[in-house]
N, C-alpha and C positions, 0 to 999 in steps of 0.2 A: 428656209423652208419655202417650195414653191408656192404659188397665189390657188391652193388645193380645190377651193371654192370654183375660182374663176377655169379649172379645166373641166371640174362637175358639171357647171353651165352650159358647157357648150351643147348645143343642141342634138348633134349626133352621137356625142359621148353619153349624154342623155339616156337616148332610146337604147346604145350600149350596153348601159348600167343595167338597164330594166330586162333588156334579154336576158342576160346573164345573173342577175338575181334569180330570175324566176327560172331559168334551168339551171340553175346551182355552177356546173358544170360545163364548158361550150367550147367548141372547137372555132377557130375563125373562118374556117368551111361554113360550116353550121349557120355561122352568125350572115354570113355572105346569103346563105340560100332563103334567109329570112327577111332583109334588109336587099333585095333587089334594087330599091330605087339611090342606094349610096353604091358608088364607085370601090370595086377591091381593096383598090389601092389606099383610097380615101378611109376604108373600117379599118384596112394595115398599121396605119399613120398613128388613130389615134387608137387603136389599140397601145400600141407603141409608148405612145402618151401615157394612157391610164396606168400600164406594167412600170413605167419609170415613175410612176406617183405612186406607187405602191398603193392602188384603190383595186389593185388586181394581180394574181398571183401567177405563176405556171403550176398549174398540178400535176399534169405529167408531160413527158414529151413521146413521142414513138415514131417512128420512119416508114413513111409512104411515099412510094416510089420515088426514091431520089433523094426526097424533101424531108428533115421533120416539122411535125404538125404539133401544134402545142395544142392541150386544151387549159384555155384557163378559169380563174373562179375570183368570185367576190371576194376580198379582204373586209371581214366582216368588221373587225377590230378596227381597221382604219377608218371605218364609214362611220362606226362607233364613238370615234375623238370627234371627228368633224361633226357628226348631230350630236350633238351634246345638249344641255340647257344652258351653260356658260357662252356656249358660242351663238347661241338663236337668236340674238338679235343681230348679230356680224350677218350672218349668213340670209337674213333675212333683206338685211340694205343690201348685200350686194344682189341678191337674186332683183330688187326690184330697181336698183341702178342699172342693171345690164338690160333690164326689160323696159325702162326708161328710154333706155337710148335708141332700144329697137323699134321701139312705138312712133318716138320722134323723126327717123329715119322713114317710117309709113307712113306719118302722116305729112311731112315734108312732101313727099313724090305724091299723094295724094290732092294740097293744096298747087303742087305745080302742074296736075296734070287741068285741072278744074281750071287754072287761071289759061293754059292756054285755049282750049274746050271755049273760053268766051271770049277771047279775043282775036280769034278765028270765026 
């Protein structure tokens, strides 16, 4: 089984999740005209992602011009196993390990910005 947590996490798959919870329903048009500031290609990708972790389903497909467009929807079931109570403490170390490391990364570039600021 993939690392299901650690694709949750990611911070665009994120804001993903939360489009598409709260319109049930979404096309990747859609999700594009909302999410201006992430790259097509970029919502394509982990789109992609989520559909192969099965945290996302196809609900239908239909053809526009040329192309078809999927729209797809939350696997409610699958978000279901993953929040569990058996699993909250797993999922809660990794949310704050992953947020650990990113902290540590700020504040890194933080302390080096400051060291050279005085020895200049």
């Amino acid at each position: 089984m993939k690392d299901i947590i650690g694709i949750i996490l990611n911070p665009v798959r994120v804001r993903i999740i939360q489009e598409v919870a709260a319109k049930q329903n979404i096309t990747a048009n859609e999700l594009c005209d909302k999410m201006p500031d992430i790259p097509r290609t970029t919502l394509y990708r982990h789109i992609n992602i989520l559909l192969g972790s099965n945290i996302f389903s196809v609900v239908s497909e239909r053809k526009v011009r040329g192309s078809l467009e999927r729209t797809i929807g939350l696997k409610t079931e699958e978000m279901s196993k993953i929040n569990s109570l058996e699993l909250a403490s797993q999922n809660a170390l990794s949310f704050l390990c992953t947020n650990l490391r990113v902290f540590k990364a700020i504040l890194t570039v933080k302390i080096q910005i400051r060291l050279r600021i005085r020895f200049f």
